[in-house]
NUTI-222808 format. One record per residue (C-alpha): x, z, y. Coordinates in nm, 2 decimals. Last residue first. Layout:
((X; Z; Y)),
...
This chain:
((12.62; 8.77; 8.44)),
((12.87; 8.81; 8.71)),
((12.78; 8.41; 8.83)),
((12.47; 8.59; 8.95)),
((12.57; 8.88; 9.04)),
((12.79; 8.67; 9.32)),
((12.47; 8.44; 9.37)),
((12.25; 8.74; 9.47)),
((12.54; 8.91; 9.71)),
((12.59; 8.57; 9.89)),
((12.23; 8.50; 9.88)),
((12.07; 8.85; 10.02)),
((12.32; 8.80; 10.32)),
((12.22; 8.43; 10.38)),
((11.87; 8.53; 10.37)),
((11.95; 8.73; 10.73)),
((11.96; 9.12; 10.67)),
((11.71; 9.36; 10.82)),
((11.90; 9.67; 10.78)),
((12.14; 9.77; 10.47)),
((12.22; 9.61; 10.21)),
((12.36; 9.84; 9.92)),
((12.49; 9.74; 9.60)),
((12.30; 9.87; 9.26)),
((12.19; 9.55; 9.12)),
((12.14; 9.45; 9.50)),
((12.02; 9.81; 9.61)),
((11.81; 9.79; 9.92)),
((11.78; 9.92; 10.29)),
((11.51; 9.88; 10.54)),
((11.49; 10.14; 10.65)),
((11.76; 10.46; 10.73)),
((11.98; 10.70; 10.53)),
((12.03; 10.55; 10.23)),
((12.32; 10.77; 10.04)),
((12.18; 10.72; 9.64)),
((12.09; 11.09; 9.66)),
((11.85; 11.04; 9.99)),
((11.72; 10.75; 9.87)),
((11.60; 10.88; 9.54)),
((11.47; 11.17; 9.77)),
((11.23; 10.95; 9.94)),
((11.11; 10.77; 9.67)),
((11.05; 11.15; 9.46)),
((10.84; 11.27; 9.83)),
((10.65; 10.92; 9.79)),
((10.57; 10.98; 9.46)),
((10.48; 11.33; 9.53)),
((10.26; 11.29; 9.77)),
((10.03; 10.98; 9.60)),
((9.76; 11.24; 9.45)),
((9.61; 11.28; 9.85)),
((9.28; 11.25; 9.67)),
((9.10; 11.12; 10.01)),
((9.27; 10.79; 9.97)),
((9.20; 10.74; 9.64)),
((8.82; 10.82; 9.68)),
((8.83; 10.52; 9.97)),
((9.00; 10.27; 9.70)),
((8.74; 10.36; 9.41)),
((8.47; 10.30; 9.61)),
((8.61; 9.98; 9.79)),
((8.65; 9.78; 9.47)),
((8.91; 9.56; 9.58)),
((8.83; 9.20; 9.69)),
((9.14; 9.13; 9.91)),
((8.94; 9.11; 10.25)),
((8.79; 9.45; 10.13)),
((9.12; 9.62; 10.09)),
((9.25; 9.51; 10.40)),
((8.97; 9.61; 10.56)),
((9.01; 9.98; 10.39)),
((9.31; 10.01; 10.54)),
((9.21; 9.91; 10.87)),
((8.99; 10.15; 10.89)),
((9.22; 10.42; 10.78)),
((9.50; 10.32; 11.09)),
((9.79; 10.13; 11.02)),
((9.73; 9.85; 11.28)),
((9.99; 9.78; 11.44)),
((10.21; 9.72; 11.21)),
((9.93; 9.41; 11.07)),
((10.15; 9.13; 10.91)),
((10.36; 9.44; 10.75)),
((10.02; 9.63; 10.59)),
((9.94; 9.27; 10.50)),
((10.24; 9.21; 10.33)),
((10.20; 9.54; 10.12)),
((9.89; 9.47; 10.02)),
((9.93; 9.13; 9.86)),
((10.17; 9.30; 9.69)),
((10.02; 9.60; 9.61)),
((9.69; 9.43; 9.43)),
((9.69; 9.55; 9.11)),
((9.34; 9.78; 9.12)),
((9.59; 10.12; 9.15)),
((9.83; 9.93; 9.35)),
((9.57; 9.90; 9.62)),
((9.61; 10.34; 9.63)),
((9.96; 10.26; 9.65)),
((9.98; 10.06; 9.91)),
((9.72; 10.33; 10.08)),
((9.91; 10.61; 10.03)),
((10.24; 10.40; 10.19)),
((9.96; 10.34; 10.49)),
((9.95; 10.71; 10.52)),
((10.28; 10.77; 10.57)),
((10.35; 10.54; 10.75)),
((10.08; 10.63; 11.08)),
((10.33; 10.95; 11.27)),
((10.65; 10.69; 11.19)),
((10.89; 11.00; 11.34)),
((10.98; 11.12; 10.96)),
((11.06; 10.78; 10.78)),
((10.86; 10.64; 10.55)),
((11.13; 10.53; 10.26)),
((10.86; 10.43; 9.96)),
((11.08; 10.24; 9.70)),
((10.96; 9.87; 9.57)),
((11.18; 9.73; 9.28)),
((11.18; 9.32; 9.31)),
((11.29; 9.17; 9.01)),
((11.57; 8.81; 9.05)),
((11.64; 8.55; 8.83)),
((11.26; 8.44; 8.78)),
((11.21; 8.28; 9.14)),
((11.56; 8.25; 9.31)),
((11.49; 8.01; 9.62)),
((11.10; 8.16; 9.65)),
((11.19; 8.53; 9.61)),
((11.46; 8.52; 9.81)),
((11.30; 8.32; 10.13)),
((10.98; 8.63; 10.07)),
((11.31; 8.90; 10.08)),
((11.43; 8.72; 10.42)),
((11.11; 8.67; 10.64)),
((10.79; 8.86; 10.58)),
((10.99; 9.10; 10.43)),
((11.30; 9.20; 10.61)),
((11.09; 9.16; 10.98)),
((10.86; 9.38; 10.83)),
((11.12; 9.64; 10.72)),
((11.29; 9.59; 11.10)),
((10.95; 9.68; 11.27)),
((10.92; 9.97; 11.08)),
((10.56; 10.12; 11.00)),
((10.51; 10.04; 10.64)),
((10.89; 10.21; 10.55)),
((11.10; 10.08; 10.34)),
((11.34; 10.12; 10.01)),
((11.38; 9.77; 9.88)),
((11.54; 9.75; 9.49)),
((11.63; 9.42; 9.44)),
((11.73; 9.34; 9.08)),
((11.94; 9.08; 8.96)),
((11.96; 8.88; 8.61)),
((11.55; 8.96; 8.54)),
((11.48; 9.07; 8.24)),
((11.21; 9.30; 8.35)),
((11.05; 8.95; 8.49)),
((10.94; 8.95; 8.86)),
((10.79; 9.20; 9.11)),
((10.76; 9.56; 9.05)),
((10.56; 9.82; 9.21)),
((10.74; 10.17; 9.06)),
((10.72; 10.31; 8.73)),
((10.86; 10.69; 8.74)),
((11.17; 10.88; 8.75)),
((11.38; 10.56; 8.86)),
((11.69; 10.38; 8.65)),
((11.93; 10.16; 8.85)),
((12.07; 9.86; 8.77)),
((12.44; 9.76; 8.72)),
């Protein structure tokens, strides 16, 4: 079963896709990075075109810099570059500050006019308040978490726990 969002979120991977990850994380959590840089990037190379990636925005309350860096994701998204984005916000935890951000955005080529008036616009609020309260009404509570075709994984799960739920939806197809 997959879910349905209020608005278009980053996506990864065919529409068509058999299973779909939905990841609800925050940019400053050392377990989210951990998910990422390690388990979901092992996922996405074993199961290529059979599985679509669904990015939520889940920055929790006491991560003082996530916020921002979500805003910034989003503000790369703009000139299609979340991705690439995203994994250097989780490379670089420790450096979510704006000039950092803007770095990031040089080093991957993005028109840095456009990106620095995006982040002064604060126009990303709401998406990140609708993210959050997605999460809320589908009973996450913490970061990482995702929906597996609509089953929850929570925490920074080994590969092997994405596979076992991935191949089961997979031979449920």
């Amino acid at each position: 079963m997959q879910q349905a969002f209020a608005y278009e979120s980053p996506t990864f991977g065919p529409k068509d896709a058999p299973v779909q990850i939905v990841e609800f994380t925050d940019f400053e959590c050392p377990y989210c990075a951990l998910a990422a840089l390690n388990a979901l990037d092992l996922v996405r190379k074993t199961y290529g075109n059979q599985v679509r990636f669904v990015f939520k925005h889940s920055p929790l309350p006491f991560h003082r810099r996530a916020k921002s860096a979500h805003v910034a994701a989003l503000c790369a998204n703009e000139q299609n570059h979340f991705w690439e984005y995203r994994m250097r916000l989780f490379r670089n935890q420790k450096e979510l500050n704006r000039g950092a951000y803007l770095e990031h955005a040089k080093t991957l080529g993005l028109d840095l006019v456009k990106f620095e008036g995006c982040l002064n616009q604060n126009q990303y609020d709401s998406v990140i308040d609708a993210d959050i309260a997605e999460a809320m009404k589908l009973g996450v509570e913490g970061t990482p978490a995702f929906l597996i075709n609509g089953q929850i994984l929570e925490g920074a799960q080994p590969f092997e726990e994405f596979r076992e739920v991935i191949d089961r939806e997979l031979v449920n197809q």
